[in-house]
SERO-633890 format. One record per residue: x, y, z of N, C-alpha, C, O, CB in turn. Coordinates in pm, whole numbers, plus 32768, in hexadecimal, padded with zeros to 4 digits. Glycine has a CB too. Layout:
// residues N
XYZXYZXYZXYZXYZ/...
This chain:
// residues 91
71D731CCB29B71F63155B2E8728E3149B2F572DB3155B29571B930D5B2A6/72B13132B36E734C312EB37C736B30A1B36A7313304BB37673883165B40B/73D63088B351742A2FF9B31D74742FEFB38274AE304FB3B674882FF4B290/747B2F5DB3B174B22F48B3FA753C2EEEB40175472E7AB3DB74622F35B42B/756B2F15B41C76192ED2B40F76442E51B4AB76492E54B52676AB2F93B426/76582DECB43576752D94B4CD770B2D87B4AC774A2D7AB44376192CE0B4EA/77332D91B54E77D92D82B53577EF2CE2B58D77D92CCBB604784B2E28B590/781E2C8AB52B78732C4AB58378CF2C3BB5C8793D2C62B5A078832C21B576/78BB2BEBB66C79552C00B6B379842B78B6C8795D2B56B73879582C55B751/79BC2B27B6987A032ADFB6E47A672AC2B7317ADC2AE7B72A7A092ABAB6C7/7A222A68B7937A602A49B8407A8E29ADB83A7A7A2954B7E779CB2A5CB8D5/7ACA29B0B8A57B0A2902B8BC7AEC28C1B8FB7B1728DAB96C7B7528DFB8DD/7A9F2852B8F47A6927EFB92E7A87278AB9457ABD2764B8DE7A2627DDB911/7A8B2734B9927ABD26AFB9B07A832626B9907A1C25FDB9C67AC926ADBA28/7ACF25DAB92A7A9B2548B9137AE924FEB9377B622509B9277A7B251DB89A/7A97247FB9877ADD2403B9C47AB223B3B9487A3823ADB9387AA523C4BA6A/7B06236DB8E27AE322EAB8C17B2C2252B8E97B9D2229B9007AE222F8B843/7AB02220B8E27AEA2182B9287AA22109B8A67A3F211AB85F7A89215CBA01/7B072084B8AD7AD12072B8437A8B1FE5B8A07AAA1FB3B90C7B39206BB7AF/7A041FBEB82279A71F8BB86B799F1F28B7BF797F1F46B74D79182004B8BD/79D91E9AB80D79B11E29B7BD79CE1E50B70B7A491E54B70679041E09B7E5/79A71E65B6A379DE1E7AB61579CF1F34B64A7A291F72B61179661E25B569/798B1F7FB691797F2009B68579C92043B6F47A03200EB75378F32037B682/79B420E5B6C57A23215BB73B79842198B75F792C21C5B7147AC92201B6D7/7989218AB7CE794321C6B7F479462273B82C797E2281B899792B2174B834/791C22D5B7FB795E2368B82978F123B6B89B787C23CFB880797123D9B78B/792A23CFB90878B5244AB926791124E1B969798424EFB991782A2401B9BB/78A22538B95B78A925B7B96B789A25C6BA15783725DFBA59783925FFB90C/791225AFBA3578D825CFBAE178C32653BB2A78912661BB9A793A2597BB44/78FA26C6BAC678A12736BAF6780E273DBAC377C52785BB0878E127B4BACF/77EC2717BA81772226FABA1676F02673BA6376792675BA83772C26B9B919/7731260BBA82771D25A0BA7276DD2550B9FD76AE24DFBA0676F32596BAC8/76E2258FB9A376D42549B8F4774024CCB90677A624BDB94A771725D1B851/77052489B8B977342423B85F774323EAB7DD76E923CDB78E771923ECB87B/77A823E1B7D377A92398B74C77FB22FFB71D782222B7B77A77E22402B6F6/780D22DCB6AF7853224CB665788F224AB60178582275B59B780721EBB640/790D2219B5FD793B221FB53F79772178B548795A2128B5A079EC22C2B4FD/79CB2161B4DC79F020CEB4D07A9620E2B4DC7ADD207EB4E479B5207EB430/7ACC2164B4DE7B202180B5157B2521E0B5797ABD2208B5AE7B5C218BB4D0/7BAC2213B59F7BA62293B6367B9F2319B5D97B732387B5F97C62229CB6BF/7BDC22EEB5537BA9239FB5097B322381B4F17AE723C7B5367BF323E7B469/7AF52331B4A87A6C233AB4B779E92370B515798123ACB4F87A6422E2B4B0/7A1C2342B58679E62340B5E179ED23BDB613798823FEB62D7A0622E7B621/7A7523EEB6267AAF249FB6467A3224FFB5E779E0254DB6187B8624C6B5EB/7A4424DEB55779EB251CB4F979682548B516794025BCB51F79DD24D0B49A/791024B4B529788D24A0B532786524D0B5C777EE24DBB5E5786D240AB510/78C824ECB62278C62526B66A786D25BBB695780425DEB6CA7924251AB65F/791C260CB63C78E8268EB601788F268EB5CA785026F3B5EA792426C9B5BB/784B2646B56C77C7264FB53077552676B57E770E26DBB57A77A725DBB4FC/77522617B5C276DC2637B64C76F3268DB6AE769F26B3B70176BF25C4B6A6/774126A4B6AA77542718B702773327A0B6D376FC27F3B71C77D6271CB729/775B27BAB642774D2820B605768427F5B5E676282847B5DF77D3282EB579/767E2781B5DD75DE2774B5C7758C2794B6487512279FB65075B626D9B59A/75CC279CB68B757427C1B7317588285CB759753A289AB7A175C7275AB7CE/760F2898B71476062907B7237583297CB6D1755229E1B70476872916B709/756D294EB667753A2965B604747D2989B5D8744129D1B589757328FEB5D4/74542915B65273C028F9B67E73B8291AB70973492938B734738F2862B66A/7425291BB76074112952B81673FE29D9B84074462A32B81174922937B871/73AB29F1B88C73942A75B8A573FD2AB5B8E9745C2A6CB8CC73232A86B8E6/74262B07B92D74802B59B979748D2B35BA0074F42B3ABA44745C2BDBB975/741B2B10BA21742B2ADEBAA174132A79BABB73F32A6CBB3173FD2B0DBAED/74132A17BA79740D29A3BA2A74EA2952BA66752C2912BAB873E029F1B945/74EB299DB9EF75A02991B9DD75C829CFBA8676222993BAC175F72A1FB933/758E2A30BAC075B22A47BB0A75A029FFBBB875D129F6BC2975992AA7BAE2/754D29E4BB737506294DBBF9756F28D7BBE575D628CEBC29743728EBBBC2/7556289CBBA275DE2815BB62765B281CBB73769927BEBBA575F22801BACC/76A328A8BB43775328D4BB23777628D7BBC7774C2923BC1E7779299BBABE/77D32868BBD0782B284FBC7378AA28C0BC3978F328B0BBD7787A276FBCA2/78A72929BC9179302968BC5479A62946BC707A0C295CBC2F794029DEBC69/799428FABCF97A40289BBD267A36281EBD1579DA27D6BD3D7A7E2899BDCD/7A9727FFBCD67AAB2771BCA47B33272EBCC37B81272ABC657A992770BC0F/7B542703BD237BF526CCBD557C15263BBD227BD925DBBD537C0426C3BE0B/7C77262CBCBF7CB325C1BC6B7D2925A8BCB77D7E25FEBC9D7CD225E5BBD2/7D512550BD117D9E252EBD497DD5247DBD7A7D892436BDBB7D7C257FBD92/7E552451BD517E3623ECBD807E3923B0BE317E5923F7BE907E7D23B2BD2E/7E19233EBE387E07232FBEBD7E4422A1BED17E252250BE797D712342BEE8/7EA0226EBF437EE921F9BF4B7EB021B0BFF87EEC21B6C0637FA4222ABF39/7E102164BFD07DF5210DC02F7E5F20A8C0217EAE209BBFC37D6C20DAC027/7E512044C0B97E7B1FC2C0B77DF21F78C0767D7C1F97C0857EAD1F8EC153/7E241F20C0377DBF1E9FC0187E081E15C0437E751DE0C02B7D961E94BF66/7D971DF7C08E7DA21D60C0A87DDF1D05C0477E031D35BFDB7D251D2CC0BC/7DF51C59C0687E041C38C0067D9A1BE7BFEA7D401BCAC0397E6F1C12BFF9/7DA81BB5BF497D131B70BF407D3F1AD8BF5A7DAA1A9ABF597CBA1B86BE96/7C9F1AB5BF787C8F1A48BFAA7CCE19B7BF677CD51952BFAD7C101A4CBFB5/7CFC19B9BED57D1D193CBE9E7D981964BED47DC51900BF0B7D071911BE01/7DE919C6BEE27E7519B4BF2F7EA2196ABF947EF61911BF9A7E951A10BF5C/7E4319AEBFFE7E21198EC0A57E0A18E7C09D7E3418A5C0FD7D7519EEC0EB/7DCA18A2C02F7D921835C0407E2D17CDC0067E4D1762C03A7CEF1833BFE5/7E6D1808BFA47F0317F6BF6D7F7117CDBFDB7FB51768BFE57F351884BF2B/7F66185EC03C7FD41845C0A37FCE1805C128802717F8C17C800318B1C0BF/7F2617D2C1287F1E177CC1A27F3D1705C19B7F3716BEC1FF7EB11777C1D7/
């Protein structure tokens, strides 16, 4: 019986966290996983957790159905209106 050798590779993935009321909310926008911590390392962490937990149980084409390989992080400068208690201020 031959033995089989798994090699790990790790790659770089992208997390947006935003924080949501006492929590950070994290997700994986190439997986679209998600995760939560009570801080942004936390959250970064528990992140990787699930991610490495989805890698772990997903089939090949699995990961390969899900994984967006372009992912563009860029910022962007709309106009915004102003809000309405202003508007109601300067009339």
């Amino acid at each position: 019986m031959k033995k089989q050798i798994s090699i790990n590779k790790m790659i770089q993935l992208t997390a947006v966290i935003e924080r949501e009321s006492d929590w950070y909310i994290s997700t994986c926008q190439e997986l679209g996983i998600v995760s939560q911590g009570k801080t942004v390392e936390e959250a970064r962490l528990n992140l990787v957790e699930a991610v490495e937990g989805f890698f772990e149980v997903a089939s090949i084409s699995e990961i390969n159905q899900r994984l967006k390989r372009e992912i563009y992080v860029m910022p962007i400068m709309p106009l915004m209106p102003q809000l309405q208690a202003n508007r109601s201020m300067n009339a």
